[in-house]
N, C-alpha and C positions, 0 to 999 in steps of 0.2 A: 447667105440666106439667114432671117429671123424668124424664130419660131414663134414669137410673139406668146410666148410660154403659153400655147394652147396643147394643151396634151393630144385631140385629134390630128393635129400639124405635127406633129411630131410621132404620132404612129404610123402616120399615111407615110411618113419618109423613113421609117426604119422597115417601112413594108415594102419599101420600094426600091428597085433595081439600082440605085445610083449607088457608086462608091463610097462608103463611109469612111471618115475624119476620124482617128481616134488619137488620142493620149493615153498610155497604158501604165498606170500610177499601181507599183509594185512589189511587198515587201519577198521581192525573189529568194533569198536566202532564206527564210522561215519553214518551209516547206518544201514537196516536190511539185506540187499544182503549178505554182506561178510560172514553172519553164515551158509543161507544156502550154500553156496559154501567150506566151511569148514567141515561140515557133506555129503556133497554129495563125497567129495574128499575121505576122510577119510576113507569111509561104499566102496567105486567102486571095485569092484575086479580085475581092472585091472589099478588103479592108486596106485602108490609106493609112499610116503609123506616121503619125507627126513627129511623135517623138517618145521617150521613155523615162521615166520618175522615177526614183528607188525612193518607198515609203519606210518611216521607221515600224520598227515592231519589237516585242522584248519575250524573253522565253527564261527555262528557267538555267540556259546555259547562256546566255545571252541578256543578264536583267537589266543595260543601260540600252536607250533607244536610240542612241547616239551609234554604237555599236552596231548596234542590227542595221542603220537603217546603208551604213559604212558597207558592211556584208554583202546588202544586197545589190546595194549600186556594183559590187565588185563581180556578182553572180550574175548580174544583168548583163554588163558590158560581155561577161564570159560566152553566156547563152546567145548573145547578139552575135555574138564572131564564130561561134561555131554555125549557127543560121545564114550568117553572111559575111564565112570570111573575108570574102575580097573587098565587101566595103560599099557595094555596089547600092544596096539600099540606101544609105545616107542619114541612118537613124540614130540621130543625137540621143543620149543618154545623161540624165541630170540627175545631182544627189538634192535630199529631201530635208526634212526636218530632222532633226534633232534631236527633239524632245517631243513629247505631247502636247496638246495643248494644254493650257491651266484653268480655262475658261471657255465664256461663249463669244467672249466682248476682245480679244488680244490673241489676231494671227500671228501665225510664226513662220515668220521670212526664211526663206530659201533657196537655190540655185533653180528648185525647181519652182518653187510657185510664181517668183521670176519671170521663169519659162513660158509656162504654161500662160500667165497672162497674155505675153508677146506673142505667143501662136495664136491662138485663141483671135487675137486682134485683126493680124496677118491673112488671117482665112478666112475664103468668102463662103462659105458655106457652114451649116451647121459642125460644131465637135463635140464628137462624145468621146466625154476622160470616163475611163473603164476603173473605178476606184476596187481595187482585187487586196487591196492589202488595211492597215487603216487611215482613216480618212485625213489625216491630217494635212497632206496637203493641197487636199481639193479643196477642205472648207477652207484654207488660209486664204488660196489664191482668190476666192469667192470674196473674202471680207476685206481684202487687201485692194480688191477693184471691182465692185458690184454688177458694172455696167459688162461685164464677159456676159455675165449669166443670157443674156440674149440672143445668146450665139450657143451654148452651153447644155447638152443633156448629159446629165450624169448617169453611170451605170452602176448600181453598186452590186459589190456581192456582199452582203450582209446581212444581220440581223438573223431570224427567224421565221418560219411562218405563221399567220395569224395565230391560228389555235395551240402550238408546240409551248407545252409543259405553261399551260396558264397565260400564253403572250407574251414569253422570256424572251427577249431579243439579244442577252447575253454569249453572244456567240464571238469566235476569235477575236474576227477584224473590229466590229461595235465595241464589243468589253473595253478594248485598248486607249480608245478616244473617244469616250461617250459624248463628249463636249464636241467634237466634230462632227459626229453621228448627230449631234442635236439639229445644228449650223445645217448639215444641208439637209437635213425633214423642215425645217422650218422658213429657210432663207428665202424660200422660192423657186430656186432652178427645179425645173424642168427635173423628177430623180424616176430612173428605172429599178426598184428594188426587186432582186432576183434573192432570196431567203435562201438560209444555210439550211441548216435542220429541215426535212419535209419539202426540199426546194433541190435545191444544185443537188444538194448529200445523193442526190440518185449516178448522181456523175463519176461511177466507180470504175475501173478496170482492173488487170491483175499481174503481178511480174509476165505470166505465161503469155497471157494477150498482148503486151507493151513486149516482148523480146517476140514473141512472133513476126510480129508486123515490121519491128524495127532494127532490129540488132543486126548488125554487117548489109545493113538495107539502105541507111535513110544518114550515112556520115558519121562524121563527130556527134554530133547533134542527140539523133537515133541511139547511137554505142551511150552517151550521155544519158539519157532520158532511164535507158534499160538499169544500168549501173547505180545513178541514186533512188529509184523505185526499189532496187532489190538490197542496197545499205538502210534504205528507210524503211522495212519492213521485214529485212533479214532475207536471206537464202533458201532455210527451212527451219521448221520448228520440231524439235524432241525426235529430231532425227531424220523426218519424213527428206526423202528426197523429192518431192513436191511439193511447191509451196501457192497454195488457190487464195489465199488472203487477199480481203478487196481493198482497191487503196483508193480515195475520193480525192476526182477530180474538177474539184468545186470551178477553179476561176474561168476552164475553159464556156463556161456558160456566158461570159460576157462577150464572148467571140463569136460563138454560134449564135447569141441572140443577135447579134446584128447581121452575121454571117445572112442566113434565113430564116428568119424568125416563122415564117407559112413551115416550115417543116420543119422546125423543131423544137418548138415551144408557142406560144400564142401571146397576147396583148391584153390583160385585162387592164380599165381606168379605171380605179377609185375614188373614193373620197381622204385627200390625203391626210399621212399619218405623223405621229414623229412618236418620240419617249419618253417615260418619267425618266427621272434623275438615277433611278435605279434599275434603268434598262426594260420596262415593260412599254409593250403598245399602247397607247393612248390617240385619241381622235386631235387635231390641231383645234387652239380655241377659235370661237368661234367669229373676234375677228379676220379666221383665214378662211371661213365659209365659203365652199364653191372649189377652192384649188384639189388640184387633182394629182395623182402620179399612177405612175404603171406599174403593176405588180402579175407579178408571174412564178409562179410557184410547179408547174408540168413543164419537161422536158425531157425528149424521148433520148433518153441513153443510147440506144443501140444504132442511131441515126447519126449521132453525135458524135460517139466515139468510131464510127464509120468514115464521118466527112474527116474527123482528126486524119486518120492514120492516114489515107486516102490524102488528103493536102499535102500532109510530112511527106509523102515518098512521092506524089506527082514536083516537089519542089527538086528533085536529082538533086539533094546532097552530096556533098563528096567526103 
């Protein structure tokens, strides 16, 4: 199926019952988001998982991107086999870039943008790559072979929302690869922008809620999820034996938007946007007049991290 890059063609089919196509392009080691977002993808019964991208990222334990992006490919395969040990899904796992990009004009080849081409070709029907980490290898595979975009919605979790701190779109995933982040505001494809700050940020939960639902419930997986949530936010603090701190879980919004988007979040078209050079909103010039993208910025938490936990344990992990 061609979208024929009409933004109403392509919300009629994210509204619509059919199974979706994804590529889930992900700097898993950076965080604890990206895992649950991995096992909620995976367990949905109406998300297709083509395949899986380890994106790079840099931190300040972590400053080559070469490294991180190593990490995650290695936390990805990890998170995959405890979601399906036996193997039975059949979900390829591809390492990414390397580096950042340098520019707007010179993709950077890799196993996965590769990949991602080849599927992309392979499949008759529409696919959305779920870009949850930074962008680098969605815009590659994009400049590397124009003609996907046709086939192509991107989902990004990035950026900010309109109005947050003056139009700052300086947020994790954007900051890392603004030159990527440029490429697909500007390239054409078909982009879903689902905003950090005033956006996903409401996608919180808490060690207590995540080892409720999951811990000795929901497998390796579940015992996994409870354990790096409670190292990445500690135990307790100055002693309390209770710890209520909230921990946001940005990326699982690109799962729920496709998941059902009628219950948990909605569809707005724009007039579409890209960025300065130094990361703020600006309007596309005006030879892009008329192109559009979706932006979505509401998303009901308490719906979401319902269908979560609810998927995690109707999948009987063991």
């Amino acid at each position: 199926m061609y979208h024929d890059f009409n933004m109403n063609t392509v919300a009629e089919h994210i509204r619509s019952d059919k199974k979706k196509k994804v590529i889930l392009d992900t700097d898993t080691f950076n965080e604890v988001d990206d895992q649950f977002a991995i096992g909620y993808a995976l367990l949905s019964d109406n998300i297709d998982v083509l395949a899986m991208t380890a994106a790079p990222f840099v931190s300040s334990s972590y400053p080559n991107p070469a490294d991180g992006m190593e990490l995650s490919f290695k936390e990805l395969v990890k998170v995959r086999d405890m979601v399906d040990p036996d193997g039975k899904m059949n979900i390829p796992c591809y390492r990414g870039s390397t580096r950042f990009m340098k520019n707007t004009i010179t993709p950077v080849r890799s196993e996965a943008v590769d990949n991602i081409i080849r599927i992309v070709h392979e499949t008759d029907d529409i696919v959305y790559i779920a870009a949850i980490g930074a962008f680098t290898n969605v815009a590659s595979a994009l400049m590397v072979d124009p003609s996907i975009m046709k086939k192509v919605v991107v989902i990004m979790i990035g950026a900010n929302t309109y109005n947050y701190n003056g139009g700052n779109c300086n947020e994790y995933n954007l900051k890392q690869d603004r030159a990527a982040a440029k490429i697909l505001f500007e390239c054409g494809v078909p982009l879903v922008v689902l905003p950090a700050e005033g956006g996903t940020s409401q996608l919180y939960t808490t060690n207590a809620e995540i080892c409720y639902y999951l811990k000795d419930q929901a497998g390796a997986y579940g015992n996994y999820l409870c354990e790096i949530v409670a190292g990445y936010e500690g135990e307790s603090r100055d002693g309390n034996i209770c710890n209520t701190r909230e921990r946001i879980i940005w990326d699982i919004a690109a799962i729920a938007f496709l998941k059902d988007v009628k219950r948990f979040s909605w569809i707005d078209i724009h007039p579409a946007r890209t960025i300065t050079d130094d990361g703020y909103w600006r309007f596309l010039d005006s030879s892009a007049m008329g192109r559009e993208m979706i932006y979505s910025e509401v998303f009901d938490r308490c719906e979401i991290m319902s269908d979560f936990f609810t998927t995690i344990l109707n999948g009987n992990l063991k």
